[in-house]
C-alpha positions, -999 to 999 in steps of 0.1 A, spaced: 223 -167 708 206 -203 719 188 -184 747 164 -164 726 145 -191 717 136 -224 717 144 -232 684 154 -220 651 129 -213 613 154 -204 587 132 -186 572 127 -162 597 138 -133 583 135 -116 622 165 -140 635 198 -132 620 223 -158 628 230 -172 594 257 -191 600 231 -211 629 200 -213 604 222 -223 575 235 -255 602 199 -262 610 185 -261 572 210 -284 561 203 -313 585 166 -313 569 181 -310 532 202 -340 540 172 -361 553 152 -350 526 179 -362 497 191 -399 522 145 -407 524 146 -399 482 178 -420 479 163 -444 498 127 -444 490 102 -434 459 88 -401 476 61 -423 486 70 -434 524 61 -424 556 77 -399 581 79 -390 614 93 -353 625 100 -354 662 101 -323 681 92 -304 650 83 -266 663 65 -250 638 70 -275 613 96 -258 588 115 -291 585 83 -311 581 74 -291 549 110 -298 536 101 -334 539 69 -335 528 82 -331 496 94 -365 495 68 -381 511 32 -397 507 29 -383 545 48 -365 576 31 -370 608 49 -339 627 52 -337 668 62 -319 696 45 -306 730 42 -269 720 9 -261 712 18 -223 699 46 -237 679 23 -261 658 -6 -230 661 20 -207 645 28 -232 617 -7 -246 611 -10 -221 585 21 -227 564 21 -266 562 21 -283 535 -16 -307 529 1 -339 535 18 -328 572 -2 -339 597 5 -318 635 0 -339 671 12 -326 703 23 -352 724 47 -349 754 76 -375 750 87 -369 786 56 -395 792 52 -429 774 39 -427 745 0 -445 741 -7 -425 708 -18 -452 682 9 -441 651 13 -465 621 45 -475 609 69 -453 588 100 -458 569 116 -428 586 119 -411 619 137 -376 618 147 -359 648 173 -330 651 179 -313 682 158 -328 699 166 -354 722 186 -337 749 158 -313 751 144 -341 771 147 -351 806 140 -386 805 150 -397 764 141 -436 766 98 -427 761 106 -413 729 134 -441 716 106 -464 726 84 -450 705 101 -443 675 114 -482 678 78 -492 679 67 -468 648 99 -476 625 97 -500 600 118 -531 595 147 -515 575 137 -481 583 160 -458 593 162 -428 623 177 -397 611 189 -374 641 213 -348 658 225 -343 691 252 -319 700 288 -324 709 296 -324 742 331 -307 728 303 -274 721 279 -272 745 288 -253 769 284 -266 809 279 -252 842 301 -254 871 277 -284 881 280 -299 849 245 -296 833 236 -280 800 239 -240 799 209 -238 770 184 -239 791 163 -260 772 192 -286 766 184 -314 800 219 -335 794 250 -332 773 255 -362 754 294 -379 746 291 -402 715 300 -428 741 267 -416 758 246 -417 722 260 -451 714 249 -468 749 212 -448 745 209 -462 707 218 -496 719 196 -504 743 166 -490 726 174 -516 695 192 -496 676 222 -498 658 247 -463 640 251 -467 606 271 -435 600 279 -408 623 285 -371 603 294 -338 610 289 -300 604 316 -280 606 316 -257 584 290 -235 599 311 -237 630 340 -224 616 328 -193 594 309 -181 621 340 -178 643 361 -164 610 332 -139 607 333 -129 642 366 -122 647 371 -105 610 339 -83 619 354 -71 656 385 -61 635 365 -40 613 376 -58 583 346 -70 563 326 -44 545 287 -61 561 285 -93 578 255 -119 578 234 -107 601 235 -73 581 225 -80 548 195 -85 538 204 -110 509 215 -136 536 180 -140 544 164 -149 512 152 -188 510 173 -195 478 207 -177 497 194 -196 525 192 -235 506 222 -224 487 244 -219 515 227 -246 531 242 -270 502 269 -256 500 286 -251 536 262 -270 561 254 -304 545 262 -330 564 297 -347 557 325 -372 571 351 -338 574 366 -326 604 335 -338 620 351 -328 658 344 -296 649 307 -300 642 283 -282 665 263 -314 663 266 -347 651 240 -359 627 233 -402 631 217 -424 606 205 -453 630 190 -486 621 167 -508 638 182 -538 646 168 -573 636 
C-alpha cells in the first residue's frame, strides 16, 4: 500500500485504503480539537512535512495562521489551489539547517514525518527555535512493532530513513529540549483493516471499503475519522503510529 505514494489526502477519492486515510485524518482532527482546547483559534502553527497541505486546511480553522512546509515543490503546486487564505506554503529541505527567518508559534504539527528524514536533529532544531514558551509539538512516528524491516534492518517504505523504538523517540526529544507529555495510540484503524481483510478473502462481507463509493465522501470520511481513528490511551501497542504531545522544556 505505503509504496504508491509518498503520502496520503483523504480526500482523494482515487486512493481507496479507508481504513489508512481514516488513521491519517484523525491525527489532524485531534491536533485541531488539543490547539482549540488549548488556544482561542487565534495562535500560530507550523505543519511540517505537509504535502499538499490537506492537514494544514484542517488547521487553519483554528488558527489566526498555518505556515505549511515540506521540500516537494509539486506537492505544495498541487495544493496551492485548494488552501485555505490564511495557510501560508514554503519549501524548505529539513535534511539541511534550517536559516529560514520563521516567527514564533504556539504549535508545531508534524505527522509522519520525521523518519522520512535522514538526518532528524535540523528539523527538531528548528521547531525548538520557532515554538513558543509553553507551546506544544504535536507529532507521529510509527512503531517499530509495524514497520516492516529488511534483512539489513532499515525501513522497507522506501521513503521511511530509520525505524524509531519509543526508546529511540524519547532520547531524540530529549536532547533537542524537549520533554513527552502524553504518548497515544491508534489502533483501531489497525485492527478493522485486518478484520476486513480476512472477512473479505473469505467471501463474507457483501462490499468492502475500498468498494463503496460512500467510504469516500468527506463527512463518512471525518465521521469515521471520530469515531475509530482518534487518537486514545487504548491498546496503544497496536497502533500503527504513535501520536506525541511534546513540550519544550524550560
Amino acid at each position: 500500500m505505503w509504496e504508491e505514494r509518498e503520502y496520503i489526502n483523504p480526500f482523494d477519492e482515487d486512493y481507496h485504503y479507508f481504513w489508512m486515510k481514516i488513521e491519517h485524518l484523525g491525527r489532524y482532527l485531534f491536533a485541531k480539537d488539543e490547539i482549540l482546547k488549548n488556544s482561542n483559534a487565534s495562535c500560530f502553527i507550523a505543519d511540517l512535512g505537509c504535502a499538499d497541505g490537506y492537514g494544514s486546511n484542517i488547521l487553519a480553522t483554528v488558527a489566526r495562521r498555518v505556515d505549511a512546509f515540506d521540500i516537494n515543490a509539486n506537492y505544495l503546486s498541487s495544493g496551492e489551489n485548494n488552501k485555505n487564505e490564511n495557510v501560508y506554503f514554503h519549501k524548505v529541505d529539513f535534511e539541511k539547517p534550517v536559516s529560514l527567518q520563521q516567527d514564533k508559534v504556539d504549535f508545531v504539527v508534524a505527522f509522519e514525518f520525521l523518519e522520512h528524514l535522514e538526518n532528524p536533529h535540523f528539523v527538531l532544531d528548528f521547531v525548538n527555535s520557532i515554538l513558543k514558551e509553553g507551546g506544544k509539538f504535536i507529532c507521529s512516528i510509527p512503531s517499530n512493532l509495524y514497520e516492516v524491516a529488511t534483512a539489513d534492518g532499515k525501513p522497507s517504505n522506501p521513503y521511511h530513513k530509520h525505524i524509531y523504538t519509543q526508546d529511540d523517540v524519547q532520547e531524540l526529544f530529549t536532547a533537542h529540549g524537549f520533554e513527552i507529555e502524553k504518548v497515544l495510540g491508534q489502533a483501531f484503524p489497525n485492527i478493522f483493516a485486518k478484520n476486513e481483510s480476512k472477512w473479505a478473502k473469505k467471501k463474507r462481507l457483501p462490499f468492502t471499503s475500498s468498494s463503496n463509493p460512500i467510504f469516500t465522501k468527506r463527512e463518512y470520511l471525518e465521521y469515521f475519522g471520530y469515531m475509530f481513528a482518534y487518537p486514545n490511551e487504548l491498546m496503544i501497542d497496536k497502533s500503527y503510529s504513535f501520536i506525541y504531545i511534546v513540550n519544550k522544556r524550560k
